[in-house]
N, C-alpha and C positions, 0 to 999 in steps of 0.2 A: 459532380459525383455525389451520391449519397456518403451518409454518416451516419449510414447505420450497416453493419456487416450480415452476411449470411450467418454469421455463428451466431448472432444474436438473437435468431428465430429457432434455431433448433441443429443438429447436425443431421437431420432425416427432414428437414424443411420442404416443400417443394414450391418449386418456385415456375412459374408458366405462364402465357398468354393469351389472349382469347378472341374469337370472331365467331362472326356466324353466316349460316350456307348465302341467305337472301342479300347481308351485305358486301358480301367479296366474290361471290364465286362469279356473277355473269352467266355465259355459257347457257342461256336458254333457246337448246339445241338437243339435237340428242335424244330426243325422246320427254324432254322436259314436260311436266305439264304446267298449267296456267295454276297461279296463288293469289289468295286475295289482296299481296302488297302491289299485283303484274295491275288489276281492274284500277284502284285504292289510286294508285300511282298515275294511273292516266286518265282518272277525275280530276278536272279543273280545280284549283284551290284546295286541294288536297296537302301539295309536299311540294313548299319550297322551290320555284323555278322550273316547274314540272318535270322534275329530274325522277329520274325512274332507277332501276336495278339492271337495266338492258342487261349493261356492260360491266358495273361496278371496279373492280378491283381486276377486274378478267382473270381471276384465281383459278377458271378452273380449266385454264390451258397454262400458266405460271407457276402453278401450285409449288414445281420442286424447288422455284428459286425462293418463294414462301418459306418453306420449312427449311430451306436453309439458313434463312434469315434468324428463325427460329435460333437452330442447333449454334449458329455462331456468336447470337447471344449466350449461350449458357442456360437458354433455359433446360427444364429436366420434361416439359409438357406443354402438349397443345391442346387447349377446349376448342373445339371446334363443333357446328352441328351438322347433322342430316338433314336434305333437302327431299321432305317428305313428295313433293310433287315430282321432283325426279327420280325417285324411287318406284314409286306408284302413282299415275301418272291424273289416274281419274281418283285419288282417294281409296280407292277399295278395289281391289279385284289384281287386271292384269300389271305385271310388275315388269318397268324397262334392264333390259338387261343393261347397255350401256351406261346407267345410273348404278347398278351394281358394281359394275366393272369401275368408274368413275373413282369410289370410294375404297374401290381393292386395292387402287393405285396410290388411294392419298392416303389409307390407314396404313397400308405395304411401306410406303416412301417415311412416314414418323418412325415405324419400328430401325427401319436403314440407319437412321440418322439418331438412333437413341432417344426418342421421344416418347414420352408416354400418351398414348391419345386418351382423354379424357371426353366422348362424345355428350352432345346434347340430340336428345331425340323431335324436340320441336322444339325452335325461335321464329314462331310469328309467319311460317309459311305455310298457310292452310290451302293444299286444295281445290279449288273455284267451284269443282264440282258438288265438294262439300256444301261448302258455303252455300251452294243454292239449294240444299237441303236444309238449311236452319243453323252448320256450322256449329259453333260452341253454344248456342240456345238450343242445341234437339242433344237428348239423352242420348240417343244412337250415337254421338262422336265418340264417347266411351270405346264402345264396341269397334268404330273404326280406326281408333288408335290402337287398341291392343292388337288388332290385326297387323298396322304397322311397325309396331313396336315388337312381333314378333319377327317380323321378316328380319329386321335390323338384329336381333339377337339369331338367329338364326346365319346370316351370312357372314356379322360380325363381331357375332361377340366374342367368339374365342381369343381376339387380339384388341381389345376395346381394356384398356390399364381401370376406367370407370365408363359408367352410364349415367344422365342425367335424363329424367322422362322430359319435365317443359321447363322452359327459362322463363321467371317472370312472369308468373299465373297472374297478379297482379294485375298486368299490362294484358294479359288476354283478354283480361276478363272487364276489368274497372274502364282505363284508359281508352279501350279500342271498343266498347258499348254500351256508357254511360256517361264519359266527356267524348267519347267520338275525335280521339285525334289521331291515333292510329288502327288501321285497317278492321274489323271492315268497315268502321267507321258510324257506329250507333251510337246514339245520346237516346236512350230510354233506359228506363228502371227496370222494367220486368226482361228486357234482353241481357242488362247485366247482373240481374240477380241469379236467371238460370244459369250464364256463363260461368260467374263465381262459384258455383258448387259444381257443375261439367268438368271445367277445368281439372277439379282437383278428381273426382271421380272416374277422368279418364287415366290421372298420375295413375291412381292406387292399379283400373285396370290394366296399364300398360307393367308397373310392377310384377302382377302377377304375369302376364304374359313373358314377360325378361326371365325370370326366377323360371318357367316354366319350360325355358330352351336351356337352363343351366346358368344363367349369367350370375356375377356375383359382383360386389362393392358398386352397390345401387343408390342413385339418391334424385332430392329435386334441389330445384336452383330458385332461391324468392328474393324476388328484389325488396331491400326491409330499408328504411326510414329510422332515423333516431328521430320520434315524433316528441314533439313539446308544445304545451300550452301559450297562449301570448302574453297572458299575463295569469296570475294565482287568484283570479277571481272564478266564482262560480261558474259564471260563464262558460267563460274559456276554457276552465277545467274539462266541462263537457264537450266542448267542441273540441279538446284533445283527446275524450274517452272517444268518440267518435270517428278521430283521423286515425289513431292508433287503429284500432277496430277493422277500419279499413283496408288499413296500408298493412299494419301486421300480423295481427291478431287473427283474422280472419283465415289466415293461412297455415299461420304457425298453431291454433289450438286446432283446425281441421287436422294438420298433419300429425300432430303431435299427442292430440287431448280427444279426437275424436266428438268432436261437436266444434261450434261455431260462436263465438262471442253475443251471450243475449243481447246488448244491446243493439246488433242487426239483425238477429234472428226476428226481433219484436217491429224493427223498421219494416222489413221487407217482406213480411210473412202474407203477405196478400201476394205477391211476387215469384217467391220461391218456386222451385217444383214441387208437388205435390208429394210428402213424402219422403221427403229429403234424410229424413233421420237414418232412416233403413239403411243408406248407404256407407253411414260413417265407417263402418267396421273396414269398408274398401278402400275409403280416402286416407286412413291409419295405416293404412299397411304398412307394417315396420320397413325401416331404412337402413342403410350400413354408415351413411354420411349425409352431410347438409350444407349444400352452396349459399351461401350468403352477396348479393349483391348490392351493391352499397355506393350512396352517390353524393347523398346531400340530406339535411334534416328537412322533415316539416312543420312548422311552426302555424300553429291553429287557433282561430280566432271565432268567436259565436259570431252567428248570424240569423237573425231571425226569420230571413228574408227566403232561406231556403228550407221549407219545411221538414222536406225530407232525409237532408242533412244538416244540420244546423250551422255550418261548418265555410268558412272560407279560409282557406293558405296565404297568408303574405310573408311579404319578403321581411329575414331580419339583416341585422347590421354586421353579420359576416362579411369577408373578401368573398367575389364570388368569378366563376369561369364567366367563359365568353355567352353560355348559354341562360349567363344569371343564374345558377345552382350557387347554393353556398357553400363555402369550402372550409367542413369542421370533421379535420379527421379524430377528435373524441367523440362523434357521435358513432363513427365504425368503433373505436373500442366498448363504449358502453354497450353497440349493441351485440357485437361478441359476449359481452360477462353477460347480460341478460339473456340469450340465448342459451348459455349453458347454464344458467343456475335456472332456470325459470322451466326449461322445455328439454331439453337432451345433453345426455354426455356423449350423444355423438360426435367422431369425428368433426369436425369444422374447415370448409374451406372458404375463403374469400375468391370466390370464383369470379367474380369482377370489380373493378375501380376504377376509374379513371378520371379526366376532364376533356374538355372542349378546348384548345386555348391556342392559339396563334405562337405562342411567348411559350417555348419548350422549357425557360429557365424555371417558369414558373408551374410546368407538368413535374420539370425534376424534384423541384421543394414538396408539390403533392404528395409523390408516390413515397419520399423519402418521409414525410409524416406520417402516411399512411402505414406504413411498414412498421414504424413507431407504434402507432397503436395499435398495431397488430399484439406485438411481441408486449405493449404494455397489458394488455388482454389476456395474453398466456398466462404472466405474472399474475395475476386474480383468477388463474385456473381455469381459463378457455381452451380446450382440447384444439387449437386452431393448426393447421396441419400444411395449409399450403395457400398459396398468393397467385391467384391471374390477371396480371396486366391488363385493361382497358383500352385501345384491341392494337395488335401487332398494325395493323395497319390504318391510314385513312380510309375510311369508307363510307359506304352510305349509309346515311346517319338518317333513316326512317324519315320524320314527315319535315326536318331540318334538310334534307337531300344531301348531296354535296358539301353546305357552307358550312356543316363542323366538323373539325379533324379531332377526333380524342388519338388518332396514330404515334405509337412509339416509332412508327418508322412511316415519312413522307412520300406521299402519292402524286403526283402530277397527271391528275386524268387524261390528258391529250396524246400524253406517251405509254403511260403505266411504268415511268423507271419509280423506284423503288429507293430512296435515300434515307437511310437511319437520322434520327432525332439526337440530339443528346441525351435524351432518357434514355434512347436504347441504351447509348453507348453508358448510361451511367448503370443499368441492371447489369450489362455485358462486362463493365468494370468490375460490381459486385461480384457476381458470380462466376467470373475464373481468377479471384481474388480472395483466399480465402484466409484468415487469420493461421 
């Protein structure tokens, strides 16, 4: 069980879980269309065992025994995203109806059961058809987001508790087109330099699009890094000004400061889109709140060897999960207090955390530290508001496939039964346990 109480974060705390459409739902039927993780996934050497999303989680014929999983924990919310390609099927244009109906039924079924839905409008399932237009390197994705992000405010926003535009710009943009480890799978500079400013260009247009069907308590979700030098030499010091830059900065002054950290403006300026400044005023577009996702530090080391970033990652002498991430829950609280004194008094949510790990004894000590620095973070005046679990279930864990479980509650791929963790039971303790 944890040792730390629901009172300790607040009495208006919220406390919820999270997943997303590509790793749980299955179900590509329907009307579904094809996503760059369906091509991505059945490229050889891609992900892990060639395991794919066929089937995943088969969430989206299970869904109600899902969210009751949920409501019997105690939580008060579920993050969950939209499956833009079952939605709209080619990207743009005709819209499936059973993909409508699909999500009538799973947002209908949270309010049932007293959940707050908290949606994500894209986790990492783009369209195919996009993609073969240029995807997150052609400006037009803008354009084709806000058209989606309207339909989703339009069918759903009147029962949507928040909205979230993209999860983990970072990972669209950095991750999956400049180390090429998740979909569509680029390692060049100038595809993720364009993606890096897309991404956030398509946030700001999809904002106005939201705001523009009425929608209200709008935000994005950035996966942020407590980044640290390797050691207090010059060096190093830059190859930290460089990883930060990266990892946070680049996202948090877009959204925040409306421009982009010189020292990658100056790297990538041969790269960029042409123009790029003009845009800021879009990728600013004010917010109501701010998802913060949080895993493990980066720890930055010079290298001379890579011009373009001077920069390589290694490991320090943290404990770490099964997936070798290190496990430093004061790098979640510092980055809470620097979030709020640095960039916004907005709202704050921890809209994910979790681990990989076989050994649930040791998921439970996590989240129980984690919690810890949450509420140590309020104490220093972080407006942090509410906690998502790292994810209700086992699922497909991107280009690791099947072999990591971050799940509070155990999947058996052959059957799809469903067995709660000890974590769960240890939130489920928390929270209908109250001081």
């Amino acid at each position: 069980m944890f040792s730390i109480s629901r009172d300790d974060l607040g009495p208006n705390f919220l406390f919820g879980t999270a997943t997303a459409a590509y790793q749980i739902e299955g179900g590509q039927t329907d009307g579904r269309g094809s996503c760059i993780w369906d091509t991505f996934a059945a490229t050889p050497g891609n992900v892990k065992n060639a395991h794919d999303g066929a089937t995943a989680c088969d969430h989206y014929n299970r869904w109600p025994e899902d969210l009751d999983l949920i409501r019997d924990g105690g939580f008060d919310a579920y993050r969950f995203s939209l499956a833009w390609p079952r939605l709209i099927p080619e990207g743009t244009g005709a819209v499936n109806p059973k993909g409508i109906a699909f999500y009538d039924r799973l947002i209908d079924g949270m309010l049932e059961r007293g959940l707050k839905p908290y949606a994500t409008l894209y986790h990492w399932d783009l369209p195919s058809p996009l993609q073969d237009k240029g995807g997150w390197m052609n400006r037009d994705i803008a354009k084709w987001f806000a058209e989606y992000a309207a339909l989703v405010g339009h069918h759903f926003g009147d029962r949507l508790a928040a909205t979230a535009t993209i999860n983990e710009p970072w990972c669209v943009a950095f991750l999956s087109h400049f180390l090429g480890i998740h979909a569509p799978g680029y390692r060049d500079i100038r595809a993720a330099s364009r993606a890096m400013h897309h991404v956030l260009l398509a946030h700001g247009t999809a904002i106005d699009a939201l705001r523009a069907e009425g929608m209200k308590n709008l935000g994005i979700v950035l996966n942020l890094e407590k980044a640290e030098p390797f050691s207090e030499s010059a060096e190093d010091r830059l190859a930290f000004d460089y990883g930060d830059a990266l990892f946070n900065r680049w996202y948090l002054d877009g959204v925040f400061k409306g421009r982009y950290p010189d020292i990658l403006t100056s790297a990538l300026a041969q790269y960029l889109p042409e123009g790029f400044e003009k845009d800021m005023d879009v990728v600013s577009r004010p917010l109501d709140w701010l998802g913060i996702n949080y895993y493990t530090r980066g720890l930055y080391k010079y290298d001379a060897s890579r011009p373009a970033f001077p920069v390589t990652q290694v490991k320090g002498d943290l404990p770490k999960s099964d997936l070798g991430w290190e496990i430093y829950p004061k790098g979640l609280e510092d980055l809470l207090v620097r979030v709020s004194r640095e960039y916004t008094k907005l709202p704050l949510y921890v809209t994910e955390t979790g681990m990989s790990e076989t050994d649930d004894t040791r998921r439970v000590q996590f989240y129980d530290d984690h919690l810890r620095a949450v509420a140590n973070a309020q104490g220093q005046g972080a407006d942090v508001r509410g906690f998502f679990a790292w994810s209700l279930l086992d699922n497909y864990e991107w280009a690791e496939g099947y072999n990591s479980r971050f799940g509070i509650v155990h999947v058996d791929y052959e059957t799809q039964k469903r067995t709660p963790k000890g974590s769960y039971r240890a939130f489920q303790g928390m929270l209908h346990n109250t001081r």
